[in-house]
C-alpha positions as a Markdown table, in Angstrom:
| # | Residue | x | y | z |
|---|---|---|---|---|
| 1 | Unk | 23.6 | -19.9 | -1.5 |
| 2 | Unk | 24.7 | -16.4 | -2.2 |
| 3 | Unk | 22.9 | -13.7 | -3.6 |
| 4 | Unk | 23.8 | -14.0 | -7.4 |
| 5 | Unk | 22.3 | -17.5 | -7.4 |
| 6 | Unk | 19.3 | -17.2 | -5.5 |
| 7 | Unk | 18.4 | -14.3 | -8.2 |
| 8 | Unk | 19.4 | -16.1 | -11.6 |
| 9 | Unk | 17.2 | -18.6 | -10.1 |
| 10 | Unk | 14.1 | -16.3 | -9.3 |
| 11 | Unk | 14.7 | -14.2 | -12.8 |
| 12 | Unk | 14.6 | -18.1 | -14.5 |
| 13 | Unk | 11.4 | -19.4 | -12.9 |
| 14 | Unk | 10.0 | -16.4 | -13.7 |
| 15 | Unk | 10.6 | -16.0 | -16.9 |
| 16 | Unk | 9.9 | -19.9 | -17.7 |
| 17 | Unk | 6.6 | -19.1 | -16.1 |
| 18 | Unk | 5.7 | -16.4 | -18.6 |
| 19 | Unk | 6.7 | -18.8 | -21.1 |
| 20 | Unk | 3.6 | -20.9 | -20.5 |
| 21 | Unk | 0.1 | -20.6 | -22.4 |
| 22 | Unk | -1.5 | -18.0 | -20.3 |
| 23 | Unk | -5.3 | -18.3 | -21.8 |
| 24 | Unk | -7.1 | -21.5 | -21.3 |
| 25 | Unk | -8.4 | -23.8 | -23.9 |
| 26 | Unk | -12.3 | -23.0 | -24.4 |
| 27 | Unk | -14.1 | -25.7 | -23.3 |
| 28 | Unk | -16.0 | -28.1 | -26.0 |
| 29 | Unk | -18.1 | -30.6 | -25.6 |
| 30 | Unk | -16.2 | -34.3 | -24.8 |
| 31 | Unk | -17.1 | -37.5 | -26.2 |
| 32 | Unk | -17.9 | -39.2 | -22.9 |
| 33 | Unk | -21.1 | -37.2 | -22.5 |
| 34 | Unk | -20.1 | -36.3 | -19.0 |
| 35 | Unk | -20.1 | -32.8 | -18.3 |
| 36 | Unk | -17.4 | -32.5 | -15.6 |
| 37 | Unk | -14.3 | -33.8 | -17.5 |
| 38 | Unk | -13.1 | -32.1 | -20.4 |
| 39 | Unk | -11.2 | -34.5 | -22.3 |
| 40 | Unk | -8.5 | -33.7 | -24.5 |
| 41 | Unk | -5.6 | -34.9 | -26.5 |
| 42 | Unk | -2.5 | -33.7 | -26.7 |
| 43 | Unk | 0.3 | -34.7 | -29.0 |
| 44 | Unk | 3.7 | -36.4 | -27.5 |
| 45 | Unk | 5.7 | -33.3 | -27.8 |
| 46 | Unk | 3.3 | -31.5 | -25.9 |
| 47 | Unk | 3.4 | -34.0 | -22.7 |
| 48 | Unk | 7.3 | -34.4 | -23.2 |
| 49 | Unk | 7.4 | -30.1 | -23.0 |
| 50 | Unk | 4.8 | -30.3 | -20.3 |
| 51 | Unk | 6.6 | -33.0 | -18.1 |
| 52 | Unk | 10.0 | -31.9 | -18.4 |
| 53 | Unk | 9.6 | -27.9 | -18.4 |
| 54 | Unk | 5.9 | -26.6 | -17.3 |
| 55 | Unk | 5.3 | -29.2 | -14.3 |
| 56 | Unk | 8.6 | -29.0 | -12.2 |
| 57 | Unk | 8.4 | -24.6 | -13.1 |
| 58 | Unk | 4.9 | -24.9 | -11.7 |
| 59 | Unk | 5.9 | -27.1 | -8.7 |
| 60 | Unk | 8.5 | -24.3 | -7.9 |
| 61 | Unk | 6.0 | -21.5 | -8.3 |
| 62 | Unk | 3.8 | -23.4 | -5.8 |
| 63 | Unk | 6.2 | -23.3 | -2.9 |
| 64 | Unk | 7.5 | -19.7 | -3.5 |
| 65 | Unk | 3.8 | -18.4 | -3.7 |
| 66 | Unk | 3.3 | -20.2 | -0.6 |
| 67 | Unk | 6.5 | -18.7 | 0.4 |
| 68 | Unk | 5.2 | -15.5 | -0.5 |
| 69 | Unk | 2.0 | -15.9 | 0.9 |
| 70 | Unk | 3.0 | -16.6 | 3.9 |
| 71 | Unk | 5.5 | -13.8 | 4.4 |
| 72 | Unk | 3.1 | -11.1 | 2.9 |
| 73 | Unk | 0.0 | -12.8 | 5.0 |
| 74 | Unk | -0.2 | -9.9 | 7.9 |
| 75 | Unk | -0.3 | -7.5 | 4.9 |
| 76 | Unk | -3.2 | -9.8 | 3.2 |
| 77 | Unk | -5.1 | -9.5 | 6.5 |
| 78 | Unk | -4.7 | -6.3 | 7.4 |
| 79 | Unk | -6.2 | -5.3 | 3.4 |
| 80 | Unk | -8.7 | -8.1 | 3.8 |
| 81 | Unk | -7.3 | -10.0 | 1.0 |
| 82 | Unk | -6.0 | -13.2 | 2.3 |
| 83 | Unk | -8.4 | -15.2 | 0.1 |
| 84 | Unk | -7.9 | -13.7 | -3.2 |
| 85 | Unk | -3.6 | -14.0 | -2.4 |
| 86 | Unk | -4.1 | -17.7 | -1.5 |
| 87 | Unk | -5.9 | -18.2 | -4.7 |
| 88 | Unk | -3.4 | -16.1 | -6.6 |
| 89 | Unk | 0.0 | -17.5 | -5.1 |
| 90 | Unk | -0.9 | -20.8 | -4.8 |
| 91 | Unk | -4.0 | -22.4 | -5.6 |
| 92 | Unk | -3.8 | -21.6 | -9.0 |
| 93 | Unk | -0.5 | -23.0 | -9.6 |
| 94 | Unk | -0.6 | -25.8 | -7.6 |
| 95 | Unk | -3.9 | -26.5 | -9.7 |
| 96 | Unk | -2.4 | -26.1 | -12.6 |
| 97 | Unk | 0.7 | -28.3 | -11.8 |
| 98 | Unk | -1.3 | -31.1 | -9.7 |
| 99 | Unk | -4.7 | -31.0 | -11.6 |
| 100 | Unk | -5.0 | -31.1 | -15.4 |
| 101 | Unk | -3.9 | -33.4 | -17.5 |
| 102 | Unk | -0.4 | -34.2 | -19.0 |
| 103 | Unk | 0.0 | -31.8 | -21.9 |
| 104 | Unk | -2.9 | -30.8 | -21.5 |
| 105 | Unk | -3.8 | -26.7 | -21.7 |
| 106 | Unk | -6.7 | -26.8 | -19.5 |
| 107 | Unk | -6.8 | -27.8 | -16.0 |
| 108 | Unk | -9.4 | -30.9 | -17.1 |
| 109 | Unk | -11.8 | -31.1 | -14.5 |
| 110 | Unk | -14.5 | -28.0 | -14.7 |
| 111 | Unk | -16.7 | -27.8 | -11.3 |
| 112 | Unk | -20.5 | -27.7 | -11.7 |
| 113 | Unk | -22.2 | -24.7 | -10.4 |
């Protein structure tokens, strides 16, 4: 791949990323009485958008943060920040594209602490 493509396709992901909701839904109480699962539901366009645009953009920022991660992990260690870039670059995406629901704004499954 040259040059030209590899950076139309970075300045595209990117900018599809800031496309996406970027606060979370507040959590409410479900119906199920279960405190762990936040249930929601979301209308059909919103699963159609999220399936066909938000999960495969997410999918890609998973591998280039762990791309990223692991090219910028000497400098992460040496700062004493490899677990805050890990978290950054790829757990929360990878959460956010493996982990909540379809169409779904949240990421559906709160921890209890």
């Amino acid at each position: 791949m040259n040059c030209f493509r590899i950076l139309s396709i970075l300045v595209t992901l990117s900018l599809g990323l800031q496309a996406l909701p970027a606060a979370a839904q507040a959590t409410t109480s479900n119906s199920s009485g279960d405190p762990t699962y936040d249930i929601q539901s979301p209308p059909a366009f919103a699963m159609i958008g999220d399936l066909l645009v938000a999960r495969p953009l997410l999918i890609a920022a998973t591998a280039i943060g762990a791309v990223v991660f692991v090219v910028t992990l000497p400098f992460s260690a040496a700062g004493g920040g490899i677990g805050a870039a890990g978290k950054a670059l790829v757990v929360d995406p990878g959460k956010s594209a493996f982990v909540r629901c379809l169409g779904c704004t949240g990421d559906g499954y709160n921890k209890r602490e």
